[in-house]
Backbone as numpy.savetxt, mean C-alpha at the origin, in Angstrom:
# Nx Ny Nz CAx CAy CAz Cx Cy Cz
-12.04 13.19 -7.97 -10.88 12.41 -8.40 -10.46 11.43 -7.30
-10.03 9.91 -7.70 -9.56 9.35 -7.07 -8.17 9.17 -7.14
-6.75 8.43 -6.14 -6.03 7.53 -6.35 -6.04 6.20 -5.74
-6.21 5.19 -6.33 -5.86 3.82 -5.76 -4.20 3.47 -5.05
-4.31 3.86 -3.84 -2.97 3.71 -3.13 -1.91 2.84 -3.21
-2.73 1.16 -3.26 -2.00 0.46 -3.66 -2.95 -0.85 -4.42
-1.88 -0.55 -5.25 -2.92 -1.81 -6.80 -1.91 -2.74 -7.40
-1.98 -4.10 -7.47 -1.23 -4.93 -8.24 -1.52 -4.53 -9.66
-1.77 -3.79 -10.28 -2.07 -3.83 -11.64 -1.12 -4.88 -12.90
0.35 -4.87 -12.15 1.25 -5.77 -12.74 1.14 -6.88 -12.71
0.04 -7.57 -11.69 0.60 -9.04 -12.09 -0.28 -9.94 -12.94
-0.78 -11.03 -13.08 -0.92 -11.39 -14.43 -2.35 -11.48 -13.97
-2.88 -11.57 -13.62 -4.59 -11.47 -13.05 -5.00 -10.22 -14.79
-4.43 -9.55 -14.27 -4.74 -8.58 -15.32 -4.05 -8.04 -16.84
-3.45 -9.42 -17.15 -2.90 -9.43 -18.40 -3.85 -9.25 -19.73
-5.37 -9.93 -19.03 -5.91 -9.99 -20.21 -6.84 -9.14 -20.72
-6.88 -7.66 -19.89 -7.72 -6.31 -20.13 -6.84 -5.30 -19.08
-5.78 -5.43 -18.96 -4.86 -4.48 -18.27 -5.45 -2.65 -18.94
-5.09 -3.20 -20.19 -5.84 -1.83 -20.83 -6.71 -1.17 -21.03
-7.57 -1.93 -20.92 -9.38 -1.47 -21.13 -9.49 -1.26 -19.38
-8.82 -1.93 -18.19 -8.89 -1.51 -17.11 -8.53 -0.54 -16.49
-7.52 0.37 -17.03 -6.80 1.58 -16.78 -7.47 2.72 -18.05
-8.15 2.14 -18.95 -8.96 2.84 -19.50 -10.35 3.33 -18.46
-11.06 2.49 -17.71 -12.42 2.64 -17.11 -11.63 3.25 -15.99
-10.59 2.97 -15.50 -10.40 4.16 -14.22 -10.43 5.48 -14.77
-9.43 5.93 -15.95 -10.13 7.13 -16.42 -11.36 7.68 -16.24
-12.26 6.78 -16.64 -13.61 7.69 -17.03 -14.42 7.50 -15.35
-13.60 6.54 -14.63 -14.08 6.77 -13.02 -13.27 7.70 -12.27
-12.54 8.73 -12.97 -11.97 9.64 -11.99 -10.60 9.05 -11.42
-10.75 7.80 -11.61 -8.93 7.26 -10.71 -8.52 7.59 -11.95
-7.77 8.21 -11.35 -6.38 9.26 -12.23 -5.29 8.37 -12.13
-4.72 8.09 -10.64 -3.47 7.35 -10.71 -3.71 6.50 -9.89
-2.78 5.10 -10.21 -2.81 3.76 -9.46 -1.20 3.85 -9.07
-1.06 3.29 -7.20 0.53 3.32 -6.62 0.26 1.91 -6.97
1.20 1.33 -7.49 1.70 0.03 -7.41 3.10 -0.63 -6.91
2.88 -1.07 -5.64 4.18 -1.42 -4.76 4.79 -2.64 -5.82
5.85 -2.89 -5.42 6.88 -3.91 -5.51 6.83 -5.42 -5.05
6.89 -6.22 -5.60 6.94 -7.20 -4.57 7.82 -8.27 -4.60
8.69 -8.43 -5.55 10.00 -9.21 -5.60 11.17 -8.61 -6.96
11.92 -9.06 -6.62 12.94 -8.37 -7.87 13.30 -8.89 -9.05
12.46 -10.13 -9.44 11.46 -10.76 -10.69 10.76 -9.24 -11.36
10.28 -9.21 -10.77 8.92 -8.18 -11.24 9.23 -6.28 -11.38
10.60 -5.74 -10.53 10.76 -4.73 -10.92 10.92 -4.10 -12.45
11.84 -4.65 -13.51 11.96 -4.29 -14.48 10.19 -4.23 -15.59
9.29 -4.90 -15.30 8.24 -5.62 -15.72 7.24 -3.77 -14.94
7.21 -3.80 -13.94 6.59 -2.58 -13.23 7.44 -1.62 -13.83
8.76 -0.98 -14.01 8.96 -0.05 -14.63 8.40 0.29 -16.18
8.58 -0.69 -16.78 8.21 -1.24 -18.20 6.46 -0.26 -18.32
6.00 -1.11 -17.03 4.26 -0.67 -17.50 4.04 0.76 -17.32
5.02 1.61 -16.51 4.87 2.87 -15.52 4.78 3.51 -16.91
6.17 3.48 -17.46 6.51 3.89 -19.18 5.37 3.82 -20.13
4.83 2.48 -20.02 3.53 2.95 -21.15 2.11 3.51 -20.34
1.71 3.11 -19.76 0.97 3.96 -18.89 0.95 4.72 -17.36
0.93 6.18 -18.16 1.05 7.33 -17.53 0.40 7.34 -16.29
-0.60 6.87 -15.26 -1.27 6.82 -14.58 -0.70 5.91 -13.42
0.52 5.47 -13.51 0.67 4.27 -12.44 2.00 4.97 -12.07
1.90 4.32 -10.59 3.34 5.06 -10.08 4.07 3.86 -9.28
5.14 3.14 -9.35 5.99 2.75 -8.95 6.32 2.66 -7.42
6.42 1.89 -6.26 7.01 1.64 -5.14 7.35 0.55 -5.32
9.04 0.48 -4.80 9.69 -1.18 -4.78 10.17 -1.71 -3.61
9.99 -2.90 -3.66 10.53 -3.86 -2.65 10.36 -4.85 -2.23
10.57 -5.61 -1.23 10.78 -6.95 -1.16 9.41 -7.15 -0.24
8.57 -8.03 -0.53 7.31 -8.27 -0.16 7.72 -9.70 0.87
7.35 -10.10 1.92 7.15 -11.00 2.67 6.79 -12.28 2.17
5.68 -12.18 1.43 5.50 -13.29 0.93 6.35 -14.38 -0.19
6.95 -13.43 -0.59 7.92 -13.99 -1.85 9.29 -14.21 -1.15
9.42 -14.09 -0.19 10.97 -14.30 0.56 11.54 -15.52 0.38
10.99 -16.35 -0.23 11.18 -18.02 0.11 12.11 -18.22 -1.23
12.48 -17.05 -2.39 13.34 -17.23 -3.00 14.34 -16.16 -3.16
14.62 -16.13 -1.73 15.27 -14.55 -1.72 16.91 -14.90 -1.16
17.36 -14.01 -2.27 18.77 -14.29 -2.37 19.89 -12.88 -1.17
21.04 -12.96 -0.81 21.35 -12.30 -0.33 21.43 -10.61 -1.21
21.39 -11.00 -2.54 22.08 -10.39 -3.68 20.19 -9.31 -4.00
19.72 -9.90 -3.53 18.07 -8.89 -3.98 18.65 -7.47 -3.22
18.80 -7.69 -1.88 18.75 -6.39 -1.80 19.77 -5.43 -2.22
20.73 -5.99 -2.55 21.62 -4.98 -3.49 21.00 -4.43 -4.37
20.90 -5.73 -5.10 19.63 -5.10 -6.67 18.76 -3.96 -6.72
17.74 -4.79 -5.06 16.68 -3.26 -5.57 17.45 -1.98 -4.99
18.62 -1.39 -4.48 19.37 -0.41 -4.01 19.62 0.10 -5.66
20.22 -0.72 -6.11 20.35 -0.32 -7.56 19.19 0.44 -8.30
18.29 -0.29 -8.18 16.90 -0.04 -9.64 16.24 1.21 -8.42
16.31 1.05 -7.45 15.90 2.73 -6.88 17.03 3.70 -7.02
18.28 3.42 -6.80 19.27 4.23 -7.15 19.10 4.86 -9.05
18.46 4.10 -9.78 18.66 4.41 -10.97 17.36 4.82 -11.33
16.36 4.30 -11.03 14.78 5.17 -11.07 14.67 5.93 -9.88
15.32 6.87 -8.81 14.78 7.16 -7.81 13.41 8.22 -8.37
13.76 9.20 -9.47 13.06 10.24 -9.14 11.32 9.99 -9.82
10.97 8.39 -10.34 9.92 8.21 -10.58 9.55 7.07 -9.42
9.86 6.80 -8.40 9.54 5.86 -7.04 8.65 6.45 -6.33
7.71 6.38 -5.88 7.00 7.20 -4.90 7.42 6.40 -3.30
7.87 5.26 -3.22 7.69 4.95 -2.19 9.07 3.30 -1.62
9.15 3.32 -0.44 9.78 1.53 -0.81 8.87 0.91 -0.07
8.35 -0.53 -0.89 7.38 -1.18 -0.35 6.70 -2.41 -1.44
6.75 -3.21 -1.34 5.28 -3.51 -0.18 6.47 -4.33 1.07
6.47 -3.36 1.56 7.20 -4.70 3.17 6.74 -4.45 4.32
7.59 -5.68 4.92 6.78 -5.95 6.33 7.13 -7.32 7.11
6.22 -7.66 7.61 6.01 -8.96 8.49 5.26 -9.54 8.68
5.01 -10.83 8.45 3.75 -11.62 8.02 3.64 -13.07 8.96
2.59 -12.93 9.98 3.23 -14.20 11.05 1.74 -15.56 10.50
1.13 -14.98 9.51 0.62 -16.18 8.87 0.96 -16.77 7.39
2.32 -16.55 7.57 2.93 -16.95 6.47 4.50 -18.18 6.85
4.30 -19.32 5.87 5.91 -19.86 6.60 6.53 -19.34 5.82
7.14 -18.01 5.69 8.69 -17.50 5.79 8.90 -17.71 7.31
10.62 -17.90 6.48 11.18 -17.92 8.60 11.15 -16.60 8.68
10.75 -16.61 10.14 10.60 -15.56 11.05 12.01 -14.56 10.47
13.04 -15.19 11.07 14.06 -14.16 11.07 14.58 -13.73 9.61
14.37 -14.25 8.58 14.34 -13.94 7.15 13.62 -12.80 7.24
12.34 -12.58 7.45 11.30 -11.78 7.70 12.33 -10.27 8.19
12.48 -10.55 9.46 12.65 -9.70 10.69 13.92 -9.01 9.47
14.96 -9.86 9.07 16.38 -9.09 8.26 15.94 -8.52 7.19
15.11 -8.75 6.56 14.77 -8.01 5.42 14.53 -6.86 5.44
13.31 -7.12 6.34 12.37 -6.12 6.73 13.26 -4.74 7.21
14.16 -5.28 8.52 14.56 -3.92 9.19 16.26 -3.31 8.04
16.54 -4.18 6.76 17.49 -3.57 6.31 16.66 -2.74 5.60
15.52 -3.32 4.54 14.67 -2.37 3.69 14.04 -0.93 4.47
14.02 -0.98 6.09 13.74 -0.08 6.76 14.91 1.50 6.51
16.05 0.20 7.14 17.57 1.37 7.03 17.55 2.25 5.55
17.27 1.09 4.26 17.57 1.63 2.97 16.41 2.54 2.96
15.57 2.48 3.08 14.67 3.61 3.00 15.12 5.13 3.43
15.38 4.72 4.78 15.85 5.50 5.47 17.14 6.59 4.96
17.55 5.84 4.83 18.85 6.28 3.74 18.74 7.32 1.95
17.76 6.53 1.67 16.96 7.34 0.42 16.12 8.60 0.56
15.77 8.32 2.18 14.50 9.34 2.62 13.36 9.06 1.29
13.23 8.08 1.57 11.40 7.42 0.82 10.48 7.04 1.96
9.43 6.90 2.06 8.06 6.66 2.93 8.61 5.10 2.31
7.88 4.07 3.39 7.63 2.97 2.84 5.82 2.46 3.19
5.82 1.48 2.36 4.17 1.21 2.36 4.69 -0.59 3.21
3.69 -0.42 4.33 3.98 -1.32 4.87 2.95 -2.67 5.20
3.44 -3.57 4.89 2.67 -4.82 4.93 2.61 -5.42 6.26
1.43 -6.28 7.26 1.50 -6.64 8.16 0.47 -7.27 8.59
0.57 -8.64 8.98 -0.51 -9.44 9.15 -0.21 -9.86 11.05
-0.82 -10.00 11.58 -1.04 -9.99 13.36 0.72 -9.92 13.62
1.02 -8.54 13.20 2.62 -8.27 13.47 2.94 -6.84 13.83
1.83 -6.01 14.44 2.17 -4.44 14.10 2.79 -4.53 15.47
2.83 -4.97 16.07 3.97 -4.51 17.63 5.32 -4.94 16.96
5.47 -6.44 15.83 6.62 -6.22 15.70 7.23 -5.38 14.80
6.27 -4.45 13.75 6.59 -3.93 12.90 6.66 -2.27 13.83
5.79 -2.24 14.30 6.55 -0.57 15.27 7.68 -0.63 15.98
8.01 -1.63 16.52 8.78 -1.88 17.80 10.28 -1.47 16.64
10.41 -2.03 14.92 11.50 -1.83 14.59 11.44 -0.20 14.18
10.51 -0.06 13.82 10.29 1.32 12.89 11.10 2.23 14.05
10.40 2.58 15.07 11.39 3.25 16.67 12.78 2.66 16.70
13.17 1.45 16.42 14.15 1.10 17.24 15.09 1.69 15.91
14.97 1.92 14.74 15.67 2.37 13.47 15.43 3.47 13.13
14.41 4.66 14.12 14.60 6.17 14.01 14.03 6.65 12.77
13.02 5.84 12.83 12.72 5.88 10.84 11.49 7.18 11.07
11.92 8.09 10.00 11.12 9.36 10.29 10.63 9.95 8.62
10.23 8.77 8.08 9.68 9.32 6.99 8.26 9.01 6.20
7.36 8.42 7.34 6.33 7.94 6.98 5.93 7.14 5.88
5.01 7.53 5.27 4.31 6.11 3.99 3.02 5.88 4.73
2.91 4.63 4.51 0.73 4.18 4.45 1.35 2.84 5.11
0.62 2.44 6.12 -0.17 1.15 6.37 -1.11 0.35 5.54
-0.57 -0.30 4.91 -1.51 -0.83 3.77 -2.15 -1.83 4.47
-4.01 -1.53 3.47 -4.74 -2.78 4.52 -5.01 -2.92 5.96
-4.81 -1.23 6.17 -4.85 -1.56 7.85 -6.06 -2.31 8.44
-5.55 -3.28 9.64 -7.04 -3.77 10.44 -6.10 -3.78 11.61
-7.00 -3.26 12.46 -6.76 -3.53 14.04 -7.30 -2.19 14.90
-6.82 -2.15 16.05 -7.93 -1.11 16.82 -7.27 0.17 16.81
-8.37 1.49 17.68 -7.78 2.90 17.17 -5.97 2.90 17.65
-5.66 2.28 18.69 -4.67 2.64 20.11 -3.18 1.92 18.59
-3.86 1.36 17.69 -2.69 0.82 17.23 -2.82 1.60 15.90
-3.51 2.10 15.28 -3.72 2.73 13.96 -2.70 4.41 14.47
-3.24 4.57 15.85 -2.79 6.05 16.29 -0.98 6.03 16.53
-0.97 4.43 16.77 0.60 4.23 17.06 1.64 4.59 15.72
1.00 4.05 14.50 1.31 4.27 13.52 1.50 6.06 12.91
0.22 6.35 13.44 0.01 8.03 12.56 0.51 9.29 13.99
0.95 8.31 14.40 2.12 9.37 15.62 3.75 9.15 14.95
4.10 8.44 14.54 5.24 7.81 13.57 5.07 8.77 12.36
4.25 9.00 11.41 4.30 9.51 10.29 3.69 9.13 9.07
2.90 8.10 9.30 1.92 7.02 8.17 0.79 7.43 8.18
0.17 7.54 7.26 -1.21 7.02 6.56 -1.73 5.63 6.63
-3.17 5.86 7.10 -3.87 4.30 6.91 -4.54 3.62 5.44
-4.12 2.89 5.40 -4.68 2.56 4.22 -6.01 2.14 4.48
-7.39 2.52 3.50 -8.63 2.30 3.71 -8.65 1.44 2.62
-9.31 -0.18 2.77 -9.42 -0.71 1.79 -11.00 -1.59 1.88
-10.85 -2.79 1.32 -12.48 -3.38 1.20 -12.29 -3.78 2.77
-11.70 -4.09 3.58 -11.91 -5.27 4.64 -13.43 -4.08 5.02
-13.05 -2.87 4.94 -14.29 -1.62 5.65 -15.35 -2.19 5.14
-16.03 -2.98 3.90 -16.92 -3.08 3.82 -17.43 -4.60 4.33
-16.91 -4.78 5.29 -17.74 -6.02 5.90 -17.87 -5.57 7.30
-19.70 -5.50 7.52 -19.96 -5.69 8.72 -19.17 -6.08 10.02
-19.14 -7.39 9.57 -18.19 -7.68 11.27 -16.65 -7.31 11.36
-16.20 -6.60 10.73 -14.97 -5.88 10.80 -15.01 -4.41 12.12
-15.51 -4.93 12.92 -16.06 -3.77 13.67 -14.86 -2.99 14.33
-14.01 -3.77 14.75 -12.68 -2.79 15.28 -12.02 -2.02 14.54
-11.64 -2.84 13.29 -11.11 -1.48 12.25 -12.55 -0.20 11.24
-13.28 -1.05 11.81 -14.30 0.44 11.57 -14.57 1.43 12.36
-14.06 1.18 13.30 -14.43 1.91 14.51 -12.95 2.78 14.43
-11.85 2.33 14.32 -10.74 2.90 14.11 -10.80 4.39 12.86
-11.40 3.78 11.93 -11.30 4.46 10.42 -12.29 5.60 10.77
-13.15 5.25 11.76 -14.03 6.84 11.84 -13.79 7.11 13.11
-13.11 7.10 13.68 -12.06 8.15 14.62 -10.99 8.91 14.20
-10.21 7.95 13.15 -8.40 8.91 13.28 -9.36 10.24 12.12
-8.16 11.14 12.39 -8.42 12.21 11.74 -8.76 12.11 10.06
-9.13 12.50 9.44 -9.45 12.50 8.08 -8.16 12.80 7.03
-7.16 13.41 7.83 -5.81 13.53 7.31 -4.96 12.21 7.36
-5.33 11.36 7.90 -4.63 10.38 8.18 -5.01 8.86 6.88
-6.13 9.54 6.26 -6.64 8.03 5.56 -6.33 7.79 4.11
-6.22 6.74 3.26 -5.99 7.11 1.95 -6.63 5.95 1.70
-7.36 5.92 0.22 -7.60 4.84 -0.07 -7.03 4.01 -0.96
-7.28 2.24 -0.93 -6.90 0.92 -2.00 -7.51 -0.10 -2.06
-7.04 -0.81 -2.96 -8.03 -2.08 -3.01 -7.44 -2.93 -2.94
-5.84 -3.17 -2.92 -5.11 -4.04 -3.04 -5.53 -5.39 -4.53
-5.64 -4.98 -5.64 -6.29 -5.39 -6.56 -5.09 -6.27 -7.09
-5.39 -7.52 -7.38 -6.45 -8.54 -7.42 -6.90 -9.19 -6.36
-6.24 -8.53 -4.88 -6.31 -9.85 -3.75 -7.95 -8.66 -3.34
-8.00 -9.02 -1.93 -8.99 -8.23 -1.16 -10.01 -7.97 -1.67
-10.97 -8.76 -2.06 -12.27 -8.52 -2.56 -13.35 -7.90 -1.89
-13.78 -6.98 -2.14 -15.01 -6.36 -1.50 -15.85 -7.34 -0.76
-16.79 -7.13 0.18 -17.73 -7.89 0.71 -18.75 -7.94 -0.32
-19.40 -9.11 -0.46 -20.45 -9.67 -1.75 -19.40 -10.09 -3.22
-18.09 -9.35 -3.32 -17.28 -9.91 -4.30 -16.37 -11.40 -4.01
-16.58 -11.62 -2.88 -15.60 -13.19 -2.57 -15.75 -14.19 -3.82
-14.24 -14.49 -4.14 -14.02 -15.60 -5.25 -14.07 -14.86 -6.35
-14.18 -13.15 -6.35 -13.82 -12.61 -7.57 -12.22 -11.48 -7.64
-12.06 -11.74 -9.27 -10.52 -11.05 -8.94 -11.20 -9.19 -8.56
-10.74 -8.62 -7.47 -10.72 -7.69 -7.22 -10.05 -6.43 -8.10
-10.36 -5.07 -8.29 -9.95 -4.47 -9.50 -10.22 -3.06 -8.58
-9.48 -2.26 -9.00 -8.99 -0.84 -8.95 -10.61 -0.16 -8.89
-11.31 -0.45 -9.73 -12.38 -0.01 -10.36 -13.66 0.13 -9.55
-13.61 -0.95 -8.34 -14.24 -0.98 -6.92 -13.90 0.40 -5.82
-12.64 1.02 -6.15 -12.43 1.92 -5.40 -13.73 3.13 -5.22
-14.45 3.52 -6.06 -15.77 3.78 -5.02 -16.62 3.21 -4.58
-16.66 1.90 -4.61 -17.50 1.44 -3.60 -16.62 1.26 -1.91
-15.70 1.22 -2.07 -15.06 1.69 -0.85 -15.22 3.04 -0.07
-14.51 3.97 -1.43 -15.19 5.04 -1.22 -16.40 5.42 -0.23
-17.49 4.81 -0.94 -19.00 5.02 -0.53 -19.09 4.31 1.03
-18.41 3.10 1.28 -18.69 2.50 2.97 -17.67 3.43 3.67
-16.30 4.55 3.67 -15.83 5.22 4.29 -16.56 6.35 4.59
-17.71 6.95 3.36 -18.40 7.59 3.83 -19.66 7.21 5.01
-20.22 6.03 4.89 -21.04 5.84 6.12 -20.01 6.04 7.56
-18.62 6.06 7.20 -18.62 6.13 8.42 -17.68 7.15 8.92
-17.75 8.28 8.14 -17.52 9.65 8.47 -18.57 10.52 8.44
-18.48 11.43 9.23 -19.02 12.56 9.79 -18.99 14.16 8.32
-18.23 14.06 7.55 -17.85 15.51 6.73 -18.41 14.97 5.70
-18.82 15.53 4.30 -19.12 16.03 3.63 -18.03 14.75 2.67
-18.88 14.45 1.42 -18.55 13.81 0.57 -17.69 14.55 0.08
-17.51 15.66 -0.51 -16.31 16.66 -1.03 -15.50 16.49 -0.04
-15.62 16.55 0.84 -14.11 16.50 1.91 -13.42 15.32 2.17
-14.44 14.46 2.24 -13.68 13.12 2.16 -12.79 13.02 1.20
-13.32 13.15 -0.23 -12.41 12.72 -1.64 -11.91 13.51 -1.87
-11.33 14.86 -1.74 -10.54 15.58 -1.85 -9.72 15.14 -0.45
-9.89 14.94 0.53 -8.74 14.53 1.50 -7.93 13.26 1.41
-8.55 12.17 0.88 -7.86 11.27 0.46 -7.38 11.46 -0.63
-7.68 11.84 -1.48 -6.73 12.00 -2.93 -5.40 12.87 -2.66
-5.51 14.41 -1.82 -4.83 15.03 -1.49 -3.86 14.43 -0.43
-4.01 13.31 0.45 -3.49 12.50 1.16 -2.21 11.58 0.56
-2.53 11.01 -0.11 -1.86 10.33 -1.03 -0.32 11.21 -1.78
-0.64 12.38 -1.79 0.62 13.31 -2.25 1.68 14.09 -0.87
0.76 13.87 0.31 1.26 14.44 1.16 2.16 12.82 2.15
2.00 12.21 1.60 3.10 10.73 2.51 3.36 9.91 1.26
3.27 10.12 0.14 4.26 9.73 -1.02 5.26 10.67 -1.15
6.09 10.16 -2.27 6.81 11.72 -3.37 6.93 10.98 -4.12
7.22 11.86 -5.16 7.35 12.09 -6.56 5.72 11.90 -7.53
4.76 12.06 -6.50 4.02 11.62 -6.85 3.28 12.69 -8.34
């Protein structure tokens, strides 16, 4: 059995076989798809789909990239729609900090470390987004006492910073970047940290497998990920996929 950690399944990439696509994860063993949040457009639309299909689980929040129409009034909102769905949320997220993106910086930085506090406050894991920003994204996580883990989604970077994270309380997210050769630092990372520490995603539709570039990426790739985490572990194919699947329940809830 698989879970896909984190999957856009909501957005419109996959309007036009959403169903027949959550049909073939069935018969591939992905049982359940986490699907983060990513603006407060789109929460009611992600609850909506959770309701008709049973297999997807809900994390909300304010995504980095979409900040550029972000009102003071969002984060009330999503306080609300987690206050009123808490006990089907697994997580708050997708957030973070993104320094190849023009959001302003400090838009970034306020969001980020209030959605930290609100988390905090809910006691939810958050799934965290981060592009050449993890010193600034640890530096807040410590400085806000935040002690409830979640996943590094998409992690890339070396062991000394993956370990910084899973001393905090996170999971790494294992996704396609693993299957490209010259990704050598975060491969080298992914078969060191402990096997308790990994979960897998595809981040579907973005992050295309290596040999898939220029195609929409899909949930459905998750064993071929699968299969390059095993070249580069040491245990037993049963242990791998039972540790990541079992992973996934142990730094979510409600899962």
């Amino acid at each position: 059995m698989f879970i896909d950690s984190h999957c856009h399944i909501d957005f419109i990439e996959f309007d036009i076989d959403r169903e027949f696509v959550l049909q073939q994860c069935i018969k591939q063993d992905i049982s359940q798809l986490v699907v983060p949040g990513t603006r407060v457009e789109h929460f009611e639309r992600q609850l909506r789909l959770a309701n008709t299909f049973p297999a997807i689980r809900n994390a909300l929040g304010l995504h980095p990239y979409f900040l550029d129409t972000y009102r003071e009034t969002h984060l009330n909102e999503l306080q609300s729609i987690i206050e009123e769905n808490y006990d089907s949320i697994v997580a708050l997220g997708e957030v973070g900090l993104d320094k190849a993106i023009s959001i302003d910086w400090k838009v970034q930085v306020k969001v980020f470390q209030e959605q930290v506090e609100m988390a905090k406050s809910f006691q939810l894991p958050l799934i965290l987004h981060h592009r050449k920003s993890h010193n600034e994204i640890l530096q807040i996580l410590k400085q806000c006492k935040f002690n409830h883990g979640g996943i590094v989604h998409a992690f890339s970077g070396s062991l000394q910073i993956a370990e910084a994270y899973t001393e905090l309380g996170f999971a790494i997210g294992v996704g396609g970047g693993i299957t490209y050769p010259r990704a050598h630092k975060t491969r080298k990372a992914i078969e060191r940290l402990p096997l308790s520490s990994l979960v897998l995603e595809t981040d579907s539709p973005d992050m295309p497998l290596n040999g898939y570039q220029g195609k929409r990426n899909s949930p459905l790739k998750l064993p071929i990920i699968f299969d390059a985490l095993l070249t580069l572990r040491t245990e037993s194919t049963k242990e791998v996929q039972e540790a990541c699947f079992q992973n996934v329940f142990n730094y979510l809830v409600h899962m």
